[in-house]
C-alpha positions as a LaTeX table, in Angstrom:
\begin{tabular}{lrrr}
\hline
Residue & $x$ (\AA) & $y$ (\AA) & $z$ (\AA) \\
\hline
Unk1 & 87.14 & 56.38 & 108.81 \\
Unk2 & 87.81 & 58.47 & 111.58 \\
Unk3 & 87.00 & 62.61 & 110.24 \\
Unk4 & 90.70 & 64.37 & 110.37 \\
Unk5 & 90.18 & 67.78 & 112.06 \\
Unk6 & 92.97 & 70.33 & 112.49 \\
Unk7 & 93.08 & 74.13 & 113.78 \\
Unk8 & 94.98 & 76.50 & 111.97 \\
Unk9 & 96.01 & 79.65 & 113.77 \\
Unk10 & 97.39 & 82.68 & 111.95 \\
Unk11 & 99.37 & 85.70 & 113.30 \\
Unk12 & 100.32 & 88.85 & 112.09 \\
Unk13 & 103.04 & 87.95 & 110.01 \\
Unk14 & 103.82 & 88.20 & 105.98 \\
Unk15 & 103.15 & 84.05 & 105.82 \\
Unk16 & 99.43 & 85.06 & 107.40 \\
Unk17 & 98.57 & 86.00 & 103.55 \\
Unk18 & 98.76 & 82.52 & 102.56 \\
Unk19 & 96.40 & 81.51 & 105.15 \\
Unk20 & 93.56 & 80.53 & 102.83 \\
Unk21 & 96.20 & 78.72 & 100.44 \\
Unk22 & 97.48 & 76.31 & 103.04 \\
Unk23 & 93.54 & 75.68 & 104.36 \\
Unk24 & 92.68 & 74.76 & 100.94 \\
Unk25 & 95.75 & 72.39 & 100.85 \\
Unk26 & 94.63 & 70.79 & 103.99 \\
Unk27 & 90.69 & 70.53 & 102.83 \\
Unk28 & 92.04 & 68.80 & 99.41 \\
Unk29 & 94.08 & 66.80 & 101.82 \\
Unk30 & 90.68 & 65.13 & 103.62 \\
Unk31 & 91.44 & 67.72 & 106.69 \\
Unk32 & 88.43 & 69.54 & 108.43 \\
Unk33 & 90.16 & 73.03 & 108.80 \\
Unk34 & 89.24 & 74.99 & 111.65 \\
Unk35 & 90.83 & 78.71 & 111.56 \\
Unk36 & 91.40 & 81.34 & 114.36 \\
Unk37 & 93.57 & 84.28 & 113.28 \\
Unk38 & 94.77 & 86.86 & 116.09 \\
Unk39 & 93.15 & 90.08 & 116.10 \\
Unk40 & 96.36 & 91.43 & 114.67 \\
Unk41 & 96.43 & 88.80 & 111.83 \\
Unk42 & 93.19 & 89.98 & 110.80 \\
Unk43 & 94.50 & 92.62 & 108.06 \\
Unk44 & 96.76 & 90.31 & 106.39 \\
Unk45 & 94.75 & 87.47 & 105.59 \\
Unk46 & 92.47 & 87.12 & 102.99 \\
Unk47 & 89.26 & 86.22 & 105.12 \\
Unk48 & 86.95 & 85.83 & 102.07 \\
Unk49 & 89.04 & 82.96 & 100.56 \\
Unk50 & 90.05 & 81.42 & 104.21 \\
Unk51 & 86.11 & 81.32 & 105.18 \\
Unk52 & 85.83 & 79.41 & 101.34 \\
Unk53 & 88.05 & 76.99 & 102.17 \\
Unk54 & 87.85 & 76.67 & 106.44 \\
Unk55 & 85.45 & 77.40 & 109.17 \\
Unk56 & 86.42 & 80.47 & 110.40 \\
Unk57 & 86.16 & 80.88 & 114.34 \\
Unk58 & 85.06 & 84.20 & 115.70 \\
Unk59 & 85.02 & 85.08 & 119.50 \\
Unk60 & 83.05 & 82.63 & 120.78 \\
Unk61 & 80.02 & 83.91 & 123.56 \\
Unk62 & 79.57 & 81.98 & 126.51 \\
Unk63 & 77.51 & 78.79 & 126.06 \\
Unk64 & 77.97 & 78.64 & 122.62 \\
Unk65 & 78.77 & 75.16 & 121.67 \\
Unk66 & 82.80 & 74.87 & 121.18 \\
Unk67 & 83.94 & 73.44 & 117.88 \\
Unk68 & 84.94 & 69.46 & 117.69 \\
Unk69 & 87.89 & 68.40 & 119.31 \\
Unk70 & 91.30 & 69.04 & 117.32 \\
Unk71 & 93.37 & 66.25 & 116.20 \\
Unk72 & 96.33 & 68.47 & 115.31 \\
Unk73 & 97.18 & 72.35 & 115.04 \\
Unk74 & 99.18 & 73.82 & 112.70 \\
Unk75 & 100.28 & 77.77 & 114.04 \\
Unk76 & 101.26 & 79.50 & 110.65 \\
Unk77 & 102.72 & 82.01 & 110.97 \\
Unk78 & 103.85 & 81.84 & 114.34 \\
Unk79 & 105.24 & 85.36 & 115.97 \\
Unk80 & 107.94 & 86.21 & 118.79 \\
Unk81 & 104.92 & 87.81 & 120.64 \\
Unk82 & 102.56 & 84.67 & 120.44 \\
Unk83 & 104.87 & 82.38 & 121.02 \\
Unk84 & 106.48 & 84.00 & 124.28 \\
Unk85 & 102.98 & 84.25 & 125.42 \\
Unk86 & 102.29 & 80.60 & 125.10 \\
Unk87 & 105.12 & 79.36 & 126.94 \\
Unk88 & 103.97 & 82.00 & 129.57 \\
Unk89 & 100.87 & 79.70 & 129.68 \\
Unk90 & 98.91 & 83.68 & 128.53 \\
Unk91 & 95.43 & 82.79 & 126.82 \\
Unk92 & 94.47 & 86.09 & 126.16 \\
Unk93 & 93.06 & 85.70 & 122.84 \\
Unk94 & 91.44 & 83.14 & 121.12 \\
Unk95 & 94.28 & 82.13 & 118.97 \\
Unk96 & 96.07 & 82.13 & 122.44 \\
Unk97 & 93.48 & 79.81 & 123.93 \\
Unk98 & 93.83 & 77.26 & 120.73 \\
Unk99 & 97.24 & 76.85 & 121.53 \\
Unk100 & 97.53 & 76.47 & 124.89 \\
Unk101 & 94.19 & 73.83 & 124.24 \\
Unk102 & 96.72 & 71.85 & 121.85 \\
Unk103 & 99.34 & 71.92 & 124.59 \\
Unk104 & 97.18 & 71.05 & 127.58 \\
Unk105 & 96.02 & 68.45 & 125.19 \\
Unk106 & 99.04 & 66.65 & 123.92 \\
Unk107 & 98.24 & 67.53 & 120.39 \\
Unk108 & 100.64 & 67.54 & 117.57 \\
Unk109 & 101.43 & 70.83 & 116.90 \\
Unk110 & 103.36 & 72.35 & 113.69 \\
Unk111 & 104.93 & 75.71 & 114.54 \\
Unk112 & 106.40 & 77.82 & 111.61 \\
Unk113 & 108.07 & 80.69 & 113.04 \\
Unk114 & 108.79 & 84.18 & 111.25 \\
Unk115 & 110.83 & 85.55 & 113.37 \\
Unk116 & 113.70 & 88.40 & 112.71 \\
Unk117 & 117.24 & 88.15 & 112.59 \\
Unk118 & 116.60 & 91.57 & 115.44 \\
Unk119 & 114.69 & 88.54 & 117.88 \\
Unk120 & 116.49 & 85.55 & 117.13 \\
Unk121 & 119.07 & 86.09 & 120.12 \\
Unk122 & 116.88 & 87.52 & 122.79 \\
Unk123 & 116.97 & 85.49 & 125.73 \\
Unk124 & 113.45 & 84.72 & 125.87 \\
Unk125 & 113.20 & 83.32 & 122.57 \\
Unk126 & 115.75 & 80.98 & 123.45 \\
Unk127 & 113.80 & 80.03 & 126.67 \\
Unk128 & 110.22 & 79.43 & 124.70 \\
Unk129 & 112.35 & 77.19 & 122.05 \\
Unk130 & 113.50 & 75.07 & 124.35 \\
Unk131 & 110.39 & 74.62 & 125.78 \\
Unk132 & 108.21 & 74.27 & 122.99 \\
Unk133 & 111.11 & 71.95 & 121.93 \\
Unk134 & 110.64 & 69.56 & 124.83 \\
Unk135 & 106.89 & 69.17 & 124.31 \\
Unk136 & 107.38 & 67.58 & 121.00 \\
Unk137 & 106.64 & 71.01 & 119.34 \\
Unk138 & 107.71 & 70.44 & 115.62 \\
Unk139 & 109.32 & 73.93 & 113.98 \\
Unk140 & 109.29 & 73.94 & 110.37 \\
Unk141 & 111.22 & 76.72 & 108.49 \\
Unk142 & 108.95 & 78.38 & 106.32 \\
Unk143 & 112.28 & 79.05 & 103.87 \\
Unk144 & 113.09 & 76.01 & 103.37 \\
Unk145 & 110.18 & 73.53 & 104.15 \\
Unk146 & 112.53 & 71.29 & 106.63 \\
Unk147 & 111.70 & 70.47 & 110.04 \\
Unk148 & 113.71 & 71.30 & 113.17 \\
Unk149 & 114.91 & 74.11 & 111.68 \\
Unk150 & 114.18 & 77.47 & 113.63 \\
Unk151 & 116.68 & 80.04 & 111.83 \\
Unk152 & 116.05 & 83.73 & 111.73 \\
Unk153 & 114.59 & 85.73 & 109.02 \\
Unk154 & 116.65 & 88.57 & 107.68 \\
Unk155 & 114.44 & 91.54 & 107.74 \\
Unk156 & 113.08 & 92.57 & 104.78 \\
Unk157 & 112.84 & 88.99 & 103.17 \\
Unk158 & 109.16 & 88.26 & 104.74 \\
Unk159 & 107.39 & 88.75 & 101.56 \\
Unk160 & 109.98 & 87.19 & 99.73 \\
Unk161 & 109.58 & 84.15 & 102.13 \\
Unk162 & 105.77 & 83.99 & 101.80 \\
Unk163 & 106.07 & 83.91 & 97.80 \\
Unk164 & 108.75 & 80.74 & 98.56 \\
Unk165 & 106.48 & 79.13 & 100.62 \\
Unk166 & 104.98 & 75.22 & 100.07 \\
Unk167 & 101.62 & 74.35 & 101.48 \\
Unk168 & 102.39 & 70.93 & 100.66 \\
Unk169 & 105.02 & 70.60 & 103.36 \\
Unk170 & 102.36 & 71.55 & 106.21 \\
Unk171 & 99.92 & 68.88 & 104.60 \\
Unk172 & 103.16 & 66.82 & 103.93 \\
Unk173 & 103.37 & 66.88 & 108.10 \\
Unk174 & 99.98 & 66.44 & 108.59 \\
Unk175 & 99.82 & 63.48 & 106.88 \\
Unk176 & 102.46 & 61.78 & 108.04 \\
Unk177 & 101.10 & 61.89 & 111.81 \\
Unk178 & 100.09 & 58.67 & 113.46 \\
Unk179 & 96.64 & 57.23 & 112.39 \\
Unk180 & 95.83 & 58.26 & 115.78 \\
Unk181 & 96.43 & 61.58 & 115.57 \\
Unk182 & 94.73 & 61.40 & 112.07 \\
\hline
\end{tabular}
């Protein structure tokens, strides 16, 4: 059988605190977890209980080996910020550089956005959708668990959210992709 590998990449969002919960998931699931959080991320997750349940990625020095290829990416949570970035084609970080890997790639990619009610009309947002939307990007809401859905979070609610939140519809995605992508 074919080893299932996926990268996880957390931003600095409330959902970032359920990082290691949604690894573990994915590890119960048969899934090799990779994780890269943004420097930003960093104070929200737990990195203890990620690195228990993932292999956690730090900045990698040239000519060190690069991890095994990705069969999917999950980007949870997934910011304004990052996400502009990554439609600008930016690889800044290495959480940048994950993404735009995945892209470049093909890859299936899971986005769940937390993004304000203050964002969700800004012009750019409404550009990087659409893109990300025409690559095949799949948006799941982290409210409600249902894909396509990209509605804005009323400020205020993010921890609120995070408590609501199902690993078992990311693994629920991830394995339902194509044995290929498996």
């Amino acid at each position: 059988m074919q080893e299932r590998r996926l990268e996880l990449v957390v931003c600095a969002a409330p959902l970032a605190r359920r990082a290691h919960d949604l690894a573990a998931h994915l590890t119960a699931s048969g899934w090799d977890v990779t994780a890269t959080t943004s420097v930003n991320a960093i104070s929200w997750v737990d990195t203890g209980a990620l690195a228990a349940v993932s292999r956690a990625v730090a900045d990698r020095s040239p000519g060190t080996p690069r991890p095994r290829p990705a069969s999917a990416v999950v980007l949870a949570p997934g910011t304004f910020n990052t996400l502009n970035k990554l439609r600008s084609g930016i690889s800044d970080t290495p959480a940048l550089g994950v993404l735009n890997d995945a892209i470049g790639q093909q890859l299936p990619l899971l986005v769940i956005p937390m993004i304000s009610e203050r964002l969700i009309d800004h012009p750019a947002w409404a550009e990087t959708t659409t893109w990300l939307s025409h690559l095949n990007v799949t948006f799941l809401d982290p409210s409600t668990g249902r894909t396509g859905a990209i509605g804005p979070l009323r400020s205020g609610t993010g921890e609120e959210v995070t408590a609501r939140f199902s690993p078992a519809w990311v693994t629920g995605w991830a394995n339902g992709l194509p044995a290929a992508a498996r």
